[in-house]
C-alpha positions as CSV (number, residue, x, y, z in Angstrom):
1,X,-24.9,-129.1,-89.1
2,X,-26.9,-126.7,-91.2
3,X,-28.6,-124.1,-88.8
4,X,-31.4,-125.1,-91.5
5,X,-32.0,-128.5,-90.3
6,X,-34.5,-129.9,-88.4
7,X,-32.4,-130.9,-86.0
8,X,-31.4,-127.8,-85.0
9,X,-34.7,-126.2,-85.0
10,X,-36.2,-125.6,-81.4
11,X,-39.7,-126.8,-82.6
12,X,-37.4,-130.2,-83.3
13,X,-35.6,-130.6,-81.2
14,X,-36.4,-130.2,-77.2
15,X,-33.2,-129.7,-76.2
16,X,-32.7,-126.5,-78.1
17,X,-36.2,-125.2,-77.0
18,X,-36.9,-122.9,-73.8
19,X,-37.8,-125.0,-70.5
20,X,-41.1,-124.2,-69.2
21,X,-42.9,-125.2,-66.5
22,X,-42.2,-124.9,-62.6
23,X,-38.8,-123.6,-61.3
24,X,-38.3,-121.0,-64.4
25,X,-38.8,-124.6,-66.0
26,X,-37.7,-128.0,-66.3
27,X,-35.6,-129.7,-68.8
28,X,-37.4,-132.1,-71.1
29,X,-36.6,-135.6,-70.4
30,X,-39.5,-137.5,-72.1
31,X,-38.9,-135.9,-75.4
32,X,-35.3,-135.9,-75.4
33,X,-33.1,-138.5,-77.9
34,X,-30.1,-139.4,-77.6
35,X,-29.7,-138.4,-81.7
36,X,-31.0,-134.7,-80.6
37,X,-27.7,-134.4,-78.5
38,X,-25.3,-133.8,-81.3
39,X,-27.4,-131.2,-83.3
40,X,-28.6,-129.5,-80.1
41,X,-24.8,-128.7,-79.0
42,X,-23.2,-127.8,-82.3
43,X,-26.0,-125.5,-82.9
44,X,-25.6,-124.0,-79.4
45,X,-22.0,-123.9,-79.6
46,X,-22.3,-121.9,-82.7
47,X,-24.5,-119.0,-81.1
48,X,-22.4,-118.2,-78.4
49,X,-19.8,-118.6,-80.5
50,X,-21.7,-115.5,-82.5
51,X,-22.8,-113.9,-79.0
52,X,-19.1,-113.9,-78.0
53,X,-18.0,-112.7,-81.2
54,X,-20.7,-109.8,-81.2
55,X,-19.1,-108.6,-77.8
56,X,-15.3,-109.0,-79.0
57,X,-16.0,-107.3,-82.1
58,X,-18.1,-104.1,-80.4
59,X,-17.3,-101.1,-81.5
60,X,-18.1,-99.6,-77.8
61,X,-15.5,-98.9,-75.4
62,X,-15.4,-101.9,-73.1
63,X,-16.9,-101.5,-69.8
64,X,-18.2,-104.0,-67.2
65,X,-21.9,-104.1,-68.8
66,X,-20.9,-104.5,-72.4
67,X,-18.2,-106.8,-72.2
68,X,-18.2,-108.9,-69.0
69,X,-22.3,-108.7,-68.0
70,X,-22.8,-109.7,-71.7
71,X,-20.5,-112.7,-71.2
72,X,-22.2,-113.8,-68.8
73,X,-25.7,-113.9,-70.3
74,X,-24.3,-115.7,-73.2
75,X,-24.5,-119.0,-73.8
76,X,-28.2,-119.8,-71.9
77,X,-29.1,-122.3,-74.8
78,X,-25.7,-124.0,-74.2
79,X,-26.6,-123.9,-70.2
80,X,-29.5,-125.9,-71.0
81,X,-28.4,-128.7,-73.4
82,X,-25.3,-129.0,-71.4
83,X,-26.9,-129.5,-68.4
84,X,-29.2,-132.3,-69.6
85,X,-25.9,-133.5,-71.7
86,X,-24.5,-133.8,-68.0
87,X,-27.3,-135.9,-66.5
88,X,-27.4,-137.9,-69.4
89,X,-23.4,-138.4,-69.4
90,X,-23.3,-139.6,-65.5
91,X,-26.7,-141.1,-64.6
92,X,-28.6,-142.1,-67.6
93,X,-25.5,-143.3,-70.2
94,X,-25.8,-146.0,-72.6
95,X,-23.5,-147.0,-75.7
96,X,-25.1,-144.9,-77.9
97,X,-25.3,-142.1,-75.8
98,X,-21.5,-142.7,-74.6
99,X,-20.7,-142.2,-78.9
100,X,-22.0,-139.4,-78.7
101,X,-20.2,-137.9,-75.7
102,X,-16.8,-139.5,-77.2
103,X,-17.4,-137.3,-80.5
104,X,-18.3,-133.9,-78.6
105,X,-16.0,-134.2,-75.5
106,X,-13.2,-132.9,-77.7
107,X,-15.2,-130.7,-79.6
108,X,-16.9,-129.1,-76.6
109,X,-13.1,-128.6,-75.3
110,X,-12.3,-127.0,-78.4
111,X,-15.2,-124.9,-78.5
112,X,-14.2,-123.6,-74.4
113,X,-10.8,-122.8,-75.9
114,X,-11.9,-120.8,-79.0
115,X,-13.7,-118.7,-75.9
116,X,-10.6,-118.5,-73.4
117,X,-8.6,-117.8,-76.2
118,X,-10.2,-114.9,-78.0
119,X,-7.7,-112.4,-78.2
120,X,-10.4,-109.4,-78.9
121,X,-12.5,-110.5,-75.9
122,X,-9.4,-110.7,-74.0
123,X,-8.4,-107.4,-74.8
124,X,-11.7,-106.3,-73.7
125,X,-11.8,-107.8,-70.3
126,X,-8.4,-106.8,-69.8
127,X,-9.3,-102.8,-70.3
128,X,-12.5,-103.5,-67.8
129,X,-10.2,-105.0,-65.5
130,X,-7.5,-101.9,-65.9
131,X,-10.1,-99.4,-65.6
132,X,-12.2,-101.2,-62.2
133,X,-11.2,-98.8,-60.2
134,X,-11.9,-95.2,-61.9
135,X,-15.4,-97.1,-63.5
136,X,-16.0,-97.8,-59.7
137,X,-15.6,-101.7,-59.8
């Protein structure tokens, strides 16, 4: 999926655009296809792919902030197609939906490996986690 395509585009494709509304918003459910599902994860897959990367790959010293706080605020556009992807997947399923899932329930297990399995973030969390208690964690 070309980061180019429409698809992938948040003026495209609800599930890759911000919620608004009430709450901090609500997800988009009368403008959400079941062929939007597809693009939306790959696309967010591949930026916190990037996000993760970025923070494996800084040059900083690893500390809580830059290594495990910035973990943790990545992925938000993930967070929100998964979680429609999730109410989709157990209360509002149909065959075509259930294709999709089939294709990118192995690929979204992949994707949580390539995460778990980053050596260079690893490394990172590892020296925040070595240094808690002289960084006052």
């Amino acid at each position: 999926m070309s980061k180019d395509s429409p698809a992938a585009d948040p003026a495209f494709n609800p599930l890759l655009a911000p919620w608004t509304g009430p709450y901090g918003g609500v997800p988009p459910f009368d403008r959400v296809k079941v062929d939007q599902f597809k693009p939306a994860l790959e696309s967010a897959m591949a930026e916190q792919l990037a996000e993760v990367d970025k923070i494996a790959n800084d040059p900083a010293p690893p500390s809580f902030e830059n290594t495990l706080a910035a973990l943790e605020r990545s992925g938000h556009t993930l967070d929100r197609v998964g979680t429609v992807f999730g109410i989709y997947s157990s209360t509002m399923s149909t065959p075509d939906f259930q294709k999709v899932e089939e294709e990118m329930a192995p690929r979204l297990a992949a994707f949580s490996d390539q995460i778990t399995q980053n050596e260079k973030l690893f490394q990172r969390i590892a020296a925040v986690y070595a240094a808690r208690q002289t960084a006052g964690l």
